[in-house]
N, CA, C and O atoms as a printed pandas DataFrame, in Angstrom:
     atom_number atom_name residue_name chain_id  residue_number  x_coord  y_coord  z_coord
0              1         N          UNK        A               1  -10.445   16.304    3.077
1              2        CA          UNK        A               1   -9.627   15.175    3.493
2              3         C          UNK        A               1   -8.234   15.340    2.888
3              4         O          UNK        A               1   -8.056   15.700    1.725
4              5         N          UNK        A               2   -7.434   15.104    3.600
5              6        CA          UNK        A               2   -6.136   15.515    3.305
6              7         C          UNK        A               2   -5.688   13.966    2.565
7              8         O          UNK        A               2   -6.129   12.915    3.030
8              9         N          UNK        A               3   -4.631   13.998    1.197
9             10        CA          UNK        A               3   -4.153   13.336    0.996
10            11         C          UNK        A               3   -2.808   13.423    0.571
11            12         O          UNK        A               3   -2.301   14.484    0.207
12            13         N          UNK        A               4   -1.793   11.573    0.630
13            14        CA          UNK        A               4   -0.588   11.839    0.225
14            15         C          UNK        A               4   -0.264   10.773   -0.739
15            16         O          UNK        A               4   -0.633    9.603   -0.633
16            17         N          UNK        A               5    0.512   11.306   -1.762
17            18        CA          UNK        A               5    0.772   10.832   -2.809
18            19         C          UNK        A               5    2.077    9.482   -2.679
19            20         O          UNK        A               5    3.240    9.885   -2.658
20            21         N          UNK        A               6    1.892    8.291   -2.615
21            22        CA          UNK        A               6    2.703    7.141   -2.418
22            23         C          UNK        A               6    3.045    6.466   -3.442
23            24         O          UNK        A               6    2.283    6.477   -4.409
24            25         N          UNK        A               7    4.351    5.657   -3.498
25            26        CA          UNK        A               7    4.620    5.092   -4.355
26            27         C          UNK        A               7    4.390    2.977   -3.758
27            28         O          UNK        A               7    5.000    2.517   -2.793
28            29         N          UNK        A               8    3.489    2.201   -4.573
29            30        CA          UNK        A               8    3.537    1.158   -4.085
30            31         C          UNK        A               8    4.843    0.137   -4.873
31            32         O          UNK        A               8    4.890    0.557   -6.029
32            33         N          UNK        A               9    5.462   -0.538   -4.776
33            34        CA          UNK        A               9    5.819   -1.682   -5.510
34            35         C          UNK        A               9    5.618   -3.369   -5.622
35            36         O          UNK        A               9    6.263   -4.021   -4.801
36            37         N          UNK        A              10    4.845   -4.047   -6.494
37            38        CA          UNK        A              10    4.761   -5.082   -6.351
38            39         C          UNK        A              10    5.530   -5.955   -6.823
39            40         O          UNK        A              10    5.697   -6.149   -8.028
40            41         N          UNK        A              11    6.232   -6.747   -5.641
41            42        CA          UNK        A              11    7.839   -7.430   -6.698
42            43         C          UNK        A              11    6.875   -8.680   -7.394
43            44         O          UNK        A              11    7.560   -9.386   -8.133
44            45         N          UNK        A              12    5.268   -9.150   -7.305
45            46        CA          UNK        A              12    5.393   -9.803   -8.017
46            47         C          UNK        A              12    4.892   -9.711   -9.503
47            48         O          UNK        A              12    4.939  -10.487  -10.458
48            49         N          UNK        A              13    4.427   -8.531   -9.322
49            50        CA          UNK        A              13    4.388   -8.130  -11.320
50            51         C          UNK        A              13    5.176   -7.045  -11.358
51            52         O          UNK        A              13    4.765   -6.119  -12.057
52            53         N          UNK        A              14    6.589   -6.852  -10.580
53            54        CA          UNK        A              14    7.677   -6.039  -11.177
54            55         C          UNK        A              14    7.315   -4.872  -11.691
55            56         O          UNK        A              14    7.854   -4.305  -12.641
56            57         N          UNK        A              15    6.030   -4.358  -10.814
57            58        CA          UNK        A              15    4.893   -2.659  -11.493
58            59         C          UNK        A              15    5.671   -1.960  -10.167
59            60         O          UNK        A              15    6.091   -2.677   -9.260
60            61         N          UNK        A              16    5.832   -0.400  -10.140
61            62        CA          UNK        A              16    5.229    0.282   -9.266
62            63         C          UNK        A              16    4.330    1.014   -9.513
63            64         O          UNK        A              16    4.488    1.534  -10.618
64            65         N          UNK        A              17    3.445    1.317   -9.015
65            66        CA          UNK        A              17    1.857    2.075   -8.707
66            67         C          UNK        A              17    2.159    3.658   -7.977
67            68         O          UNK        A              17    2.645    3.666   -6.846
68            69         N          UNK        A              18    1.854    4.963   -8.666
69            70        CA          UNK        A              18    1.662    5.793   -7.592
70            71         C          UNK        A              18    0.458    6.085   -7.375
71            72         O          UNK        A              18   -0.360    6.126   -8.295
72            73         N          UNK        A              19    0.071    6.398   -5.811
73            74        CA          UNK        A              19   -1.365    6.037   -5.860
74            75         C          UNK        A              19   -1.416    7.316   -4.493
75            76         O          UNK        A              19   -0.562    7.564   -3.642
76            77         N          UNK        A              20   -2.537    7.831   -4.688
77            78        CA          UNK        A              20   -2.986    9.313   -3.222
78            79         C          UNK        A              20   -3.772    8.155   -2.351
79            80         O          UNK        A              20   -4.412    7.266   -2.913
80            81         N          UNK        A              21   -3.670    8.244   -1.091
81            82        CA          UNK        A              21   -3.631    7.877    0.017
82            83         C          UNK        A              21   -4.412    9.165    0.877
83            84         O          UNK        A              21   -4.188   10.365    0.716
84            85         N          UNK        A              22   -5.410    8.533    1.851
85            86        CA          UNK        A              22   -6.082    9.630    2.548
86            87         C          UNK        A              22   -4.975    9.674    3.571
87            88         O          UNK        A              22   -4.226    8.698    3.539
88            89         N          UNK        A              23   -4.725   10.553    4.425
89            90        CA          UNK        A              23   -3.891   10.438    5.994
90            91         C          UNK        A              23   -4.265   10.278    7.123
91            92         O          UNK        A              23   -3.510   10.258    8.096
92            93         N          UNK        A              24   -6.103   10.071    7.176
93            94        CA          UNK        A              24   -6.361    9.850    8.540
94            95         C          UNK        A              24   -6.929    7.978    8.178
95            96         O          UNK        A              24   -7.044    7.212    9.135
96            97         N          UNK        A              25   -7.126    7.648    7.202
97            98        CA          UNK        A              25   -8.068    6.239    7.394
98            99         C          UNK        A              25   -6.701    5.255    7.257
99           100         O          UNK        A              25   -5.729    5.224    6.501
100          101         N          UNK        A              26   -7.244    4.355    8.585
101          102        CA          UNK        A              26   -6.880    3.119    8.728
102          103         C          UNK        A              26   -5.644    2.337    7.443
103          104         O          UNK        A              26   -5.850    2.375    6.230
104          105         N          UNK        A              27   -4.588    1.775    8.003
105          106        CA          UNK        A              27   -4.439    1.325    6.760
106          107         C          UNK        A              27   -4.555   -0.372    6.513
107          108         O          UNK        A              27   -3.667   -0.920    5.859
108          109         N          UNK        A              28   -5.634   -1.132    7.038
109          110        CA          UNK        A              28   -6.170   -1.721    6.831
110          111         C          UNK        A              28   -7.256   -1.767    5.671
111          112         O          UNK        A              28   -7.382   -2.614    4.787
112          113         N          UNK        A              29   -7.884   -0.807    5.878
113          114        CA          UNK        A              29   -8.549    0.223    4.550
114          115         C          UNK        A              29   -8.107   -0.013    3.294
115          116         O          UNK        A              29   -8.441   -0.857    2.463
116          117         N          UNK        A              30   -6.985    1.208    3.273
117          118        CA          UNK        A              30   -5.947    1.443    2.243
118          119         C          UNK        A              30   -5.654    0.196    1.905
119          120         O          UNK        A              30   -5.924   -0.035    0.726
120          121         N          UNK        A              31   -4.983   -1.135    2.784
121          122        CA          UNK        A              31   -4.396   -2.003    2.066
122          123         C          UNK        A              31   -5.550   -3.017    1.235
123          124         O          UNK        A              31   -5.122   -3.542    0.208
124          125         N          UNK        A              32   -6.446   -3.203    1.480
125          126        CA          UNK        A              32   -7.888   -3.880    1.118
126          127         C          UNK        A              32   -8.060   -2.940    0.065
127          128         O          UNK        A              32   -8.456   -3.664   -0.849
128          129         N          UNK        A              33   -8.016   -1.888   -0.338
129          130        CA          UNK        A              33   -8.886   -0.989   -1.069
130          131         C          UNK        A              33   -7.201   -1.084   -2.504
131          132         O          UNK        A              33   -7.377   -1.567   -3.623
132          133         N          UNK        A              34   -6.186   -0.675   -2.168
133          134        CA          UNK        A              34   -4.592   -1.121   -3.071
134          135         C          UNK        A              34   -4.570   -2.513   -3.911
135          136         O          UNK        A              34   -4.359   -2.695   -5.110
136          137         N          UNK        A              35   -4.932   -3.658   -2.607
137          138        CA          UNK        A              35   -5.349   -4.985   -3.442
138          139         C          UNK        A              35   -6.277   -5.222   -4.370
139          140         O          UNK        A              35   -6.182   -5.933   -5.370
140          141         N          UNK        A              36   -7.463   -4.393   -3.867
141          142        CA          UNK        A              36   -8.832   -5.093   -4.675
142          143         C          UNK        A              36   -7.997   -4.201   -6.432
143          144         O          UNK        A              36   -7.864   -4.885   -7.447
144          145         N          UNK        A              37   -7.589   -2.761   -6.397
145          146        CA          UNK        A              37   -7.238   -1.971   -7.519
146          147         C          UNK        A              37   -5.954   -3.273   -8.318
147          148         O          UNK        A              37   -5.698   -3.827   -9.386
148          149         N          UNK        A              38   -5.737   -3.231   -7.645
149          150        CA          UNK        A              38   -3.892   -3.983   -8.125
150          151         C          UNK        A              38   -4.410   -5.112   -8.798
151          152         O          UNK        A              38   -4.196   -5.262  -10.001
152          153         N          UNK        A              39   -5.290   -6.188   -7.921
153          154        CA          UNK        A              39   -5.714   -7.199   -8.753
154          155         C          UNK        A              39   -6.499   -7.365  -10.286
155          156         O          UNK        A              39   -6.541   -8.179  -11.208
156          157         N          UNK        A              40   -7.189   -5.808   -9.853
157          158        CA          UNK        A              40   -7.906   -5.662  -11.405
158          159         C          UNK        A              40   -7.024   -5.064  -12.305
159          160         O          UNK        A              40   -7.348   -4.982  -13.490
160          161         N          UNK        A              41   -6.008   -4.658  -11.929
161          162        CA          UNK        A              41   -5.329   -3.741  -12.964
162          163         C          UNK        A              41   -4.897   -4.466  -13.766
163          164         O          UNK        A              41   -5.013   -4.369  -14.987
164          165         N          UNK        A              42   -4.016   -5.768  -12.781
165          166        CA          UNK        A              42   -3.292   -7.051  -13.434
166          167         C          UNK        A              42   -4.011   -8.139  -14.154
167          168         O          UNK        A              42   -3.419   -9.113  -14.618
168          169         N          UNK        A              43   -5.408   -7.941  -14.249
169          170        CA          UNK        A              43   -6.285   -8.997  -14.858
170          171         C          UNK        A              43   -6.107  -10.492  -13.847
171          172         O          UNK        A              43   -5.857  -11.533  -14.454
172          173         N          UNK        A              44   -6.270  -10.545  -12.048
173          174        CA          UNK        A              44   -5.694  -11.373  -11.574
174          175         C          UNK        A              44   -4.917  -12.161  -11.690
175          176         O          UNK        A              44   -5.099  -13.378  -11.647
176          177         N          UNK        A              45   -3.556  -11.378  -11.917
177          178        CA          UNK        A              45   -2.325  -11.746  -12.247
178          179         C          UNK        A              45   -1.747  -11.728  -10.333
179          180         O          UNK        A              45   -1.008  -12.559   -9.806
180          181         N          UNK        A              46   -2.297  -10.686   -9.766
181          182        CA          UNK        A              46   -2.083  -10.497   -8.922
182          183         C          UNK        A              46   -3.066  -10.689   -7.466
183          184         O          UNK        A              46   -3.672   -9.768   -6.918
184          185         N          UNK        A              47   -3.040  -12.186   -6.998
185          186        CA          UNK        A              47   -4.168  -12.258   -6.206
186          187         C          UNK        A              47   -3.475  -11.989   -4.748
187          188         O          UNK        A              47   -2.311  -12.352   -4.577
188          189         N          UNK        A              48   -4.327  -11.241   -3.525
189          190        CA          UNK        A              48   -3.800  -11.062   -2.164
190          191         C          UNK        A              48   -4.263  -12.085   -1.865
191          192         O          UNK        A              48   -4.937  -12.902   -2.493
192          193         N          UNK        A              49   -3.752  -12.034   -0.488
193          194        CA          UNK        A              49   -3.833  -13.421    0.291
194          195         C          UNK        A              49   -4.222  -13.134    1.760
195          196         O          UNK        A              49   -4.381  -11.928    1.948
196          197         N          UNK        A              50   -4.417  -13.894    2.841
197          198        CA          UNK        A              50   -4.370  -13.486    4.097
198          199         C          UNK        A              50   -3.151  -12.791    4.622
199          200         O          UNK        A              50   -3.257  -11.837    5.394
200          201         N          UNK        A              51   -1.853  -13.309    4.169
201          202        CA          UNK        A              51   -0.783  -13.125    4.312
202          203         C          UNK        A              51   -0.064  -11.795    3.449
203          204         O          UNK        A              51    1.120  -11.500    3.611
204          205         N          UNK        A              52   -1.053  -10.996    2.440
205          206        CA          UNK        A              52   -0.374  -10.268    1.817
206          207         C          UNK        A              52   -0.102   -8.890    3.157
207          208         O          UNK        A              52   -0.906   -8.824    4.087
208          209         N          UNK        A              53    1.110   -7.875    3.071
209          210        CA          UNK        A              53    1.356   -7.409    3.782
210          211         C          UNK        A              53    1.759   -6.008    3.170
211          212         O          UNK        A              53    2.134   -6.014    1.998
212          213         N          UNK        A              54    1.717   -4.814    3.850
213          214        CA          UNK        A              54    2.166   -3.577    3.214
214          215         C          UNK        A              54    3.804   -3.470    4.184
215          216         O          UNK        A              54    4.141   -3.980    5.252
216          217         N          UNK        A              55    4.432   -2.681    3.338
217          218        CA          UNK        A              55    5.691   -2.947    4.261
218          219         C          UNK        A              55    6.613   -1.351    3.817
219          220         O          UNK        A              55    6.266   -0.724    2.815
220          221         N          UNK        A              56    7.556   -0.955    4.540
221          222        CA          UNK        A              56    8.458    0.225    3.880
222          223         C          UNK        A              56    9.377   -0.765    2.780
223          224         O          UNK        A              56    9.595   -1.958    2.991
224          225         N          UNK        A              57    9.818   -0.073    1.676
225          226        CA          UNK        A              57   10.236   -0.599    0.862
226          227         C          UNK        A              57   11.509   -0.706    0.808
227          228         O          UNK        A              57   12.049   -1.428   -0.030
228          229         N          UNK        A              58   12.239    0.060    1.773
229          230        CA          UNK        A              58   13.560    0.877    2.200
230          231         C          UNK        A              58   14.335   -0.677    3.326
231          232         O          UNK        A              58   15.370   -1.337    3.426
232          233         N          UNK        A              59   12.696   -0.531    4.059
233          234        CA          UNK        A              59   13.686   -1.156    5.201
234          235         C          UNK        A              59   12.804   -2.714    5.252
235          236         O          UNK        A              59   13.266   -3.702    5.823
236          237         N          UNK        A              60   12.202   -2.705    4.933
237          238        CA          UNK        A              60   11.032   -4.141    4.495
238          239         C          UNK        A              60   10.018   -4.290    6.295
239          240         O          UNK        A              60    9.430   -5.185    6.903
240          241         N          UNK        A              61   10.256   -3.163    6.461
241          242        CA          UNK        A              61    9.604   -3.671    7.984
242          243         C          UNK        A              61    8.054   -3.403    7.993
243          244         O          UNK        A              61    7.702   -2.250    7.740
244          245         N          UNK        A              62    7.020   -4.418    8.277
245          246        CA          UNK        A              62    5.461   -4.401    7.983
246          247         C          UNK        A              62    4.920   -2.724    8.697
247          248         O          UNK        A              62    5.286   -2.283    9.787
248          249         N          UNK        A              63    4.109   -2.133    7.852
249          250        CA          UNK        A              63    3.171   -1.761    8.444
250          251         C          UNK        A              63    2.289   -2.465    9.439
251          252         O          UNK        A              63    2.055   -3.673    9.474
252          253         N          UNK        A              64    1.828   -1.509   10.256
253          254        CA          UNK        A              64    0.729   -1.845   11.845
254          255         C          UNK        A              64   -0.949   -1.393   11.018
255          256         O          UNK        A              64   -1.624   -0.363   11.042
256          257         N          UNK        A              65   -1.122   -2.698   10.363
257          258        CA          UNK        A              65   -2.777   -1.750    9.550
258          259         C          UNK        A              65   -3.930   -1.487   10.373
259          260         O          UNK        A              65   -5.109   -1.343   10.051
260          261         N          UNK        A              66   -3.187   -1.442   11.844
261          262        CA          UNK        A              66   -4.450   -0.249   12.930
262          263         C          UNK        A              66   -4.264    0.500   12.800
263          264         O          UNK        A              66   -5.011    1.223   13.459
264          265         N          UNK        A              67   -3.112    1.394   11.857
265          266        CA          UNK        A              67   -2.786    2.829   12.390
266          267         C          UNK        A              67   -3.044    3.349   11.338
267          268         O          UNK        A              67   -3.076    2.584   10.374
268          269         N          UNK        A              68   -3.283    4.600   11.125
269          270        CA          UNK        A              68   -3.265    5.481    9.883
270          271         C          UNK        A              68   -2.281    6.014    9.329
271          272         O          UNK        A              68   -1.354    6.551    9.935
272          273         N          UNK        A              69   -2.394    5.910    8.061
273          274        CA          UNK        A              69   -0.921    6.709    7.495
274          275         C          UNK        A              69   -0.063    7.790    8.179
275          276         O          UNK        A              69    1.168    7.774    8.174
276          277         N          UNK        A              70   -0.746    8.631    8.706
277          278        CA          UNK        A              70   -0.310    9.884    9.292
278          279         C          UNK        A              70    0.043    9.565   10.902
279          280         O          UNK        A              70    0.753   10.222   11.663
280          281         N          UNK        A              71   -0.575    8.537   11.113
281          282        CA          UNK        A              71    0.157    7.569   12.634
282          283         C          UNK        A              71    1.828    6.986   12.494
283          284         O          UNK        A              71    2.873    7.082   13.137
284          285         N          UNK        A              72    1.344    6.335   11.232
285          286        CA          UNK        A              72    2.674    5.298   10.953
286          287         C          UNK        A              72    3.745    6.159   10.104
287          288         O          UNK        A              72    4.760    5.648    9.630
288          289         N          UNK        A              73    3.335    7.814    9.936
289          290        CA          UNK        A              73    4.609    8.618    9.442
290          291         C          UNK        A              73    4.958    8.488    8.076
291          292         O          UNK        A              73    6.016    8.934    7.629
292          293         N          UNK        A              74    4.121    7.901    7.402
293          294        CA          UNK        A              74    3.817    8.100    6.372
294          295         C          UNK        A              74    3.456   10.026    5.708
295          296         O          UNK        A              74    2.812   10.909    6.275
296          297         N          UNK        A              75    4.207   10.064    4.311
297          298        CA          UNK        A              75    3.865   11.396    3.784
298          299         C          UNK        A              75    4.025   11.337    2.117
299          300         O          UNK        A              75    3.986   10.250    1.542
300          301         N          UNK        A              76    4.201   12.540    1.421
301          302        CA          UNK        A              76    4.080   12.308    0.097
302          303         C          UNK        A              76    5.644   12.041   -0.450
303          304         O          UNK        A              76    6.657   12.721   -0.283
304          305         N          UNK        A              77    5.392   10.516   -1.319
305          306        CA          UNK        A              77    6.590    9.898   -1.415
306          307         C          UNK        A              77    7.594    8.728   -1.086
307          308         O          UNK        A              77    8.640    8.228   -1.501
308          309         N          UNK        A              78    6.698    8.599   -0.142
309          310        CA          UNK        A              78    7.385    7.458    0.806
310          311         C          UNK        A              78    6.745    6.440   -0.334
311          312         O          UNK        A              78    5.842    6.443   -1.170
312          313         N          UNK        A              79    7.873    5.498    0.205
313          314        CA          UNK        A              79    7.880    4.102   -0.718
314          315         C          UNK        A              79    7.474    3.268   -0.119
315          316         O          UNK        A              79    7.881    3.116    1.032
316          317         N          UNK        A              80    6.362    2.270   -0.756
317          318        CA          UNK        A              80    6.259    0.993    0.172
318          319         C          UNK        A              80    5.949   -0.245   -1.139
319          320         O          UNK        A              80    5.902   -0.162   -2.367
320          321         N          UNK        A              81    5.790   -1.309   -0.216
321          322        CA          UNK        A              81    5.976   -2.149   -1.437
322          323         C          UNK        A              81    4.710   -3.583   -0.583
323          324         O          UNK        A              81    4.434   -3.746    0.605
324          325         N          UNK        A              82    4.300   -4.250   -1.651
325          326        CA          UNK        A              82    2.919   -4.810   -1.421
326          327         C          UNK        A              82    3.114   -6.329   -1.501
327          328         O          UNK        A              82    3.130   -6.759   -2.655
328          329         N          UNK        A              83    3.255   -7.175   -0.587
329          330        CA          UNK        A              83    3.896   -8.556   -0.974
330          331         C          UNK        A              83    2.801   -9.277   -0.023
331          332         O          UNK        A              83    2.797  -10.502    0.096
């Protein structure tokens, strides 16, 4: 399984996370699987919501979490940020 190495940022505990990312699974997946990590890391400092969203960090525009990383052009490095 191929993976790529991402950088997350959460503006609300002011962390970034680098974290490997598969390139074919869903990122619905990924974003469920980023939250459940993030929340424990922070000692639920950091709870998701229905509304939490993955987004480019560059341009703030949401990820589509039907598509897979390697759909949505995602690669090693790219920035995104977790709100």
């Amino acid at each position: 399984m191929d993976k790529i190495l991402i950088e997350v940022f959460v503006p609300a505990l002011a962390r970034t996370y680098d974290v490997y990312i598969p390139l074919t699974t869903k990122l619905w997946e990924v974003e469920t699987l980023l939250t459940g990590a993030i929340e424990e890391l922070s000692n639920d400092y950091f709870a998701a919501t229905r509304d939490t969203v993955l987004c480019v960090r560059t341009t703030g525009s949401v990820l589509d979490i039907g598509m897979s990383a390697q759909e949505s052009g995602l690669h090693h490095g790219s920035r995104l940020m977790l709100i």
